[in-house]
N, C-alpha and C positions, 0 to 999 in steps of 0.2 A: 453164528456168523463167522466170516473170514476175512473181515477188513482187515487193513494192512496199513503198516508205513505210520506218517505222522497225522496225529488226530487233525481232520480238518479246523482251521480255522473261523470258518465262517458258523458251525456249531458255536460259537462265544459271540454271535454279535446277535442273535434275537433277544432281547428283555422280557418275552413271554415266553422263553423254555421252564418247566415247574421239573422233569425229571430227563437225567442223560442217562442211560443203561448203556454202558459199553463194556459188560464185562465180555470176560474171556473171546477176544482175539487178538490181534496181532498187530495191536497195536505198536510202536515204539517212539522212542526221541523223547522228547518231554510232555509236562501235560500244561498246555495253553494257561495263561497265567488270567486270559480273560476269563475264564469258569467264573474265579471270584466277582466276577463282575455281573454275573447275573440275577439280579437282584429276588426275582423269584423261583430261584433254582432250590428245591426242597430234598431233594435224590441225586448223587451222580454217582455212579458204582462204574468206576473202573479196575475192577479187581479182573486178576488173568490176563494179563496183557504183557507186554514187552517193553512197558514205560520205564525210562529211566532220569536222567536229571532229579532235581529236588523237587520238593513241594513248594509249590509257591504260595508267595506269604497273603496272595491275594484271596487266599479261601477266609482267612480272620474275619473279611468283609461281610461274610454270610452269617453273622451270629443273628440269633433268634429266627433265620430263613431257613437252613440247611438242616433237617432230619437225618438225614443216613449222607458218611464222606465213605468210601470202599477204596481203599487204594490198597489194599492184599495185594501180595501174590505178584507182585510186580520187581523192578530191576532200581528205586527210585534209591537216591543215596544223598548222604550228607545228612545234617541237624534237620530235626523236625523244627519248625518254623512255629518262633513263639506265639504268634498271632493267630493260630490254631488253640492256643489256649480261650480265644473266647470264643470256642463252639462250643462250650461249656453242656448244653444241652446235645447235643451232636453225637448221633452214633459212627466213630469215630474208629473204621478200622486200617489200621497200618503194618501189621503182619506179616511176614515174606517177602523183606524188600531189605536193601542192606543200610536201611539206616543206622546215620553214626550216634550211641547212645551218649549219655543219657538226655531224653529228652525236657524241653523247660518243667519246672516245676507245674508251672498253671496247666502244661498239657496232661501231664501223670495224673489230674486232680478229674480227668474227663473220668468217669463210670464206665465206658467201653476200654478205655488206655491204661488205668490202672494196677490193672493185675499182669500187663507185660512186662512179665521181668528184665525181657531184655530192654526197652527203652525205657523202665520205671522200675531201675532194681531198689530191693526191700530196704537197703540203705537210706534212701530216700526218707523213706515212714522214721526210721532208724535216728537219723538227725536232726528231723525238724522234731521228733521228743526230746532229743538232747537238750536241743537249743531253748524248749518252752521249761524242761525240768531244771534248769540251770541257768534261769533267768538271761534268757540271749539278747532282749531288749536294752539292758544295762553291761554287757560287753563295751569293753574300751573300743573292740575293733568287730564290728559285726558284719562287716561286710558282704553285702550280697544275698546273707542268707534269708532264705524265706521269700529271694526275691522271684516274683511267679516266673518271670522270662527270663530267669538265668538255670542255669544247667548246676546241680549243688556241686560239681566240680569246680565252680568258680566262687565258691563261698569259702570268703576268709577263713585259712588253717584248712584246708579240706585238697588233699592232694589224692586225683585220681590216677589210677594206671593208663 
């Protein structure tokens, strides 16, 4: 294919779409924030495209609906969006886009998300041992840590570059 331009909008107002396949073309602008709203959307691969803006936080909405999220290969930027931590079951790829890392705990913890180094560097594994080997429940000041929608850059004592 060789669409173009911004995804139409009117693809986000049927309730019986199950899959979107829009990989590779040419696409751009952002990706409609109604997708999360389709309640039985089980597939949307829009890997290869020209999408940029962020991910919107309305994909969260599709936990235990959405099978496969494909956002590869695109132009998509800023935090990955905590509420993508509950596609927990979710094959969940994000790859070649210039997301700003690191991303939430709860999302590193996805089976597709966790061996990207770049959004889920080894650090990560690294200090929630710390935190269990050195009794972090009982810290004076624990804050944050462990917290699934926070980025461990924001857990008390934890200064990132």
């Amino acid at each position: 294919n060789d669409m173009e331009g911004p995804i139409p909008l009117g693809f986000g107002d049927s309730s019986h779409v199950t899959v979107l396949n829009f990989a590779r073309n040419k696409f751009s602008q952002g990706i409609p924030p109604r997708f999360g709203y389709l309640e039985k959307l089980t597939v949307l691969n829009l890997t290869s495209n020209r999408l940029g803006s962020s991910i919107p936080e309305s994909f969260g909405r599709l936990e235990g609906v959405l099978n496969i999220l494909d956002l590869s290969n695109n132009m998509l930027e800023g935090r990955v969006p905590a509420e993508l931590g509950r596609l927990k079951d979710t094959v969940l790829l994000l790859a070649g886009n210039s997301l700003t890392p690191p991303a939430p705990l709860r999302v590193c913890k996805i089976a597709s998300v966790m061996d990207d180094e770049d959004l889920c560097p080894p650090e990560i594994k690294i200090l929630e041992e710390v935190y269990h080997a050195f009794n972090g429940p009982e810290w004076i000041d624990n804050g944050y840590w462990l917290d699934e929608s926070e980025s461990y850059c924001s857990w008390h004592g934890v200064i990132c570059d």
